[in-house]
N, C-alpha and C positions, 0 to 999 in steps of 0.2 A: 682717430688722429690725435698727436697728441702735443703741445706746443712744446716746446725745448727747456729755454730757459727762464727758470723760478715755477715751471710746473713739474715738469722731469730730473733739473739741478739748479741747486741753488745760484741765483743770478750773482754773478762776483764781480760781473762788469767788466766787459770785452775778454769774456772767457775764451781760450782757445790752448791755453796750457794744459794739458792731461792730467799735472799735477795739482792742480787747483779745481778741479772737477768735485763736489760733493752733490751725491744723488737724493731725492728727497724722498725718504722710506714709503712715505703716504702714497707716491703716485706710484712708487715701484707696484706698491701691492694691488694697486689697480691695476695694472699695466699687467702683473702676472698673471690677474685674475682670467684676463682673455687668452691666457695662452689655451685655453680647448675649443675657444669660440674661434669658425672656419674665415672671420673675417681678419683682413689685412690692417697689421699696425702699423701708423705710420708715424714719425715724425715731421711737422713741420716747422721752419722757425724763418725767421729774417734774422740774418748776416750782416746788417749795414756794415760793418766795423771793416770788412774787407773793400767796400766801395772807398770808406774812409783813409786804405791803405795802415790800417791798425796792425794788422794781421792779414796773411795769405790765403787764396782756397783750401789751398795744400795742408795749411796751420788746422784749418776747418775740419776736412775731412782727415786729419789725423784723430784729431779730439772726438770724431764721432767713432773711428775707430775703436779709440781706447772706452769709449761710451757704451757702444753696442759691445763690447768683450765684458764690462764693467757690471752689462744690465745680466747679458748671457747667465755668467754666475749667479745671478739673482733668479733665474728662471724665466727672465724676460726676453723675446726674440722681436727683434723691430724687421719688419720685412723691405720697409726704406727711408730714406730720409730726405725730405723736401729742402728745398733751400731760396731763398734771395736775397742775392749779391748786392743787393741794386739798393740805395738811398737817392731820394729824387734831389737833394742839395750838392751829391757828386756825380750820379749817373741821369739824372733827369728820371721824370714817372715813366712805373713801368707798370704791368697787367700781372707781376708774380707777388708783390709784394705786399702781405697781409694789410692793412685790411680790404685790399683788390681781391677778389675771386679767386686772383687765375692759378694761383698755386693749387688751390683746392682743386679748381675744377679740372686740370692735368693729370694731378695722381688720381683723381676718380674716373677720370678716362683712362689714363694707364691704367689701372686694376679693376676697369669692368666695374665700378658702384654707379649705383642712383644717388640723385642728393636725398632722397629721405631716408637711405642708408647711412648718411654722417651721423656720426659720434664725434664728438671733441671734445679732449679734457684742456684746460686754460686755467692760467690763475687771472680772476678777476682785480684782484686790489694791484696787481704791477699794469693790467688796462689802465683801471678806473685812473693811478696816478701817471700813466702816459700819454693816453688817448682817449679817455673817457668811453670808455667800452667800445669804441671803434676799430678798433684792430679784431680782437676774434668774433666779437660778438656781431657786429656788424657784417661779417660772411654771411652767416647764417640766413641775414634777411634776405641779401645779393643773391645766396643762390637759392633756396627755395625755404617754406615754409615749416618742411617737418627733415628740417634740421635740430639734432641734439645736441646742446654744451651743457659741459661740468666742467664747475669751478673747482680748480683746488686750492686747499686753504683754509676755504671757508668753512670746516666742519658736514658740507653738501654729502648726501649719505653717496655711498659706494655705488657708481652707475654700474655695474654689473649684475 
């Protein structure tokens, strides 16, 4: 799994224009590396920006459109892309929204995985100045122990 943005494209702040989209080479090359390995890649991210009425679903899944065509030419295939809509100061708490389980734990039931099969790549320093490592890092306790994360960023050698 792989977080969206400032790990896969550079965070520009309530991205959803296609035209403002830049990819970040480091995680491409990760991301390519699996393309021979049989497991499923996936994106996951939070949306607030649409709870916030910033931007549409519609707006969303265009940009992952243009994303996954974007990654394509790079040699990278995302098999899907997770999402939530949901900010608890416009929609109230929900069970999808990182650092909650429940995204994770959905597309692992959707694709047939164990949690000691996660892999996640994240950047740490857009946690540490958000949420003090609670948003990705924080799953991994929630769902079980021999969950994997990579940071990107940090120089962290190539999980592959």
């Amino acid at each position: 799994m792989f977080d969206r943005d400032s790990t896969i494209n550079v965070d520009t702040g309530h991205l959803h224009e296609p035209e403002k989209l830049e990819l970040i080479p480091s995680t491409v090359d990760i991301m390519r590396c699996y393309f021979e390995d049989p497991e499923y890649k996936l994106v996951v991210t939070n949306q607030e920006d649409i709870a916030k009425g910033l931007y549409t679903e519609a707006d969303m899944r265009n940009l992952h459109r243009c994303m996954e065509d974007e990654l394509e030419k790079l040699g990278v295939y995302v098999d899907a892309w997770c999402f939530c809509l949901h900010h608890p100061d416009y929609t109230g708490a929900c069970v999808c929204r990182k650092a909650s389980p429940g995204m994770l734990l959905a597309a692992m039931r959707d694709f047939e995985r164990e949690c000691g099969r996660l892999r996640m790549l994240a950047n740490v320093l857009r946690l540490l100045n958000r949420i003090l490592f609670a948003c990705d890092i924080g799953i991994g306790a929630r769902i079980g122990p021999s969950c994997s994360f990579y940071h990107a960023g940090l120089g962290v050698r190539n999980p592959c």
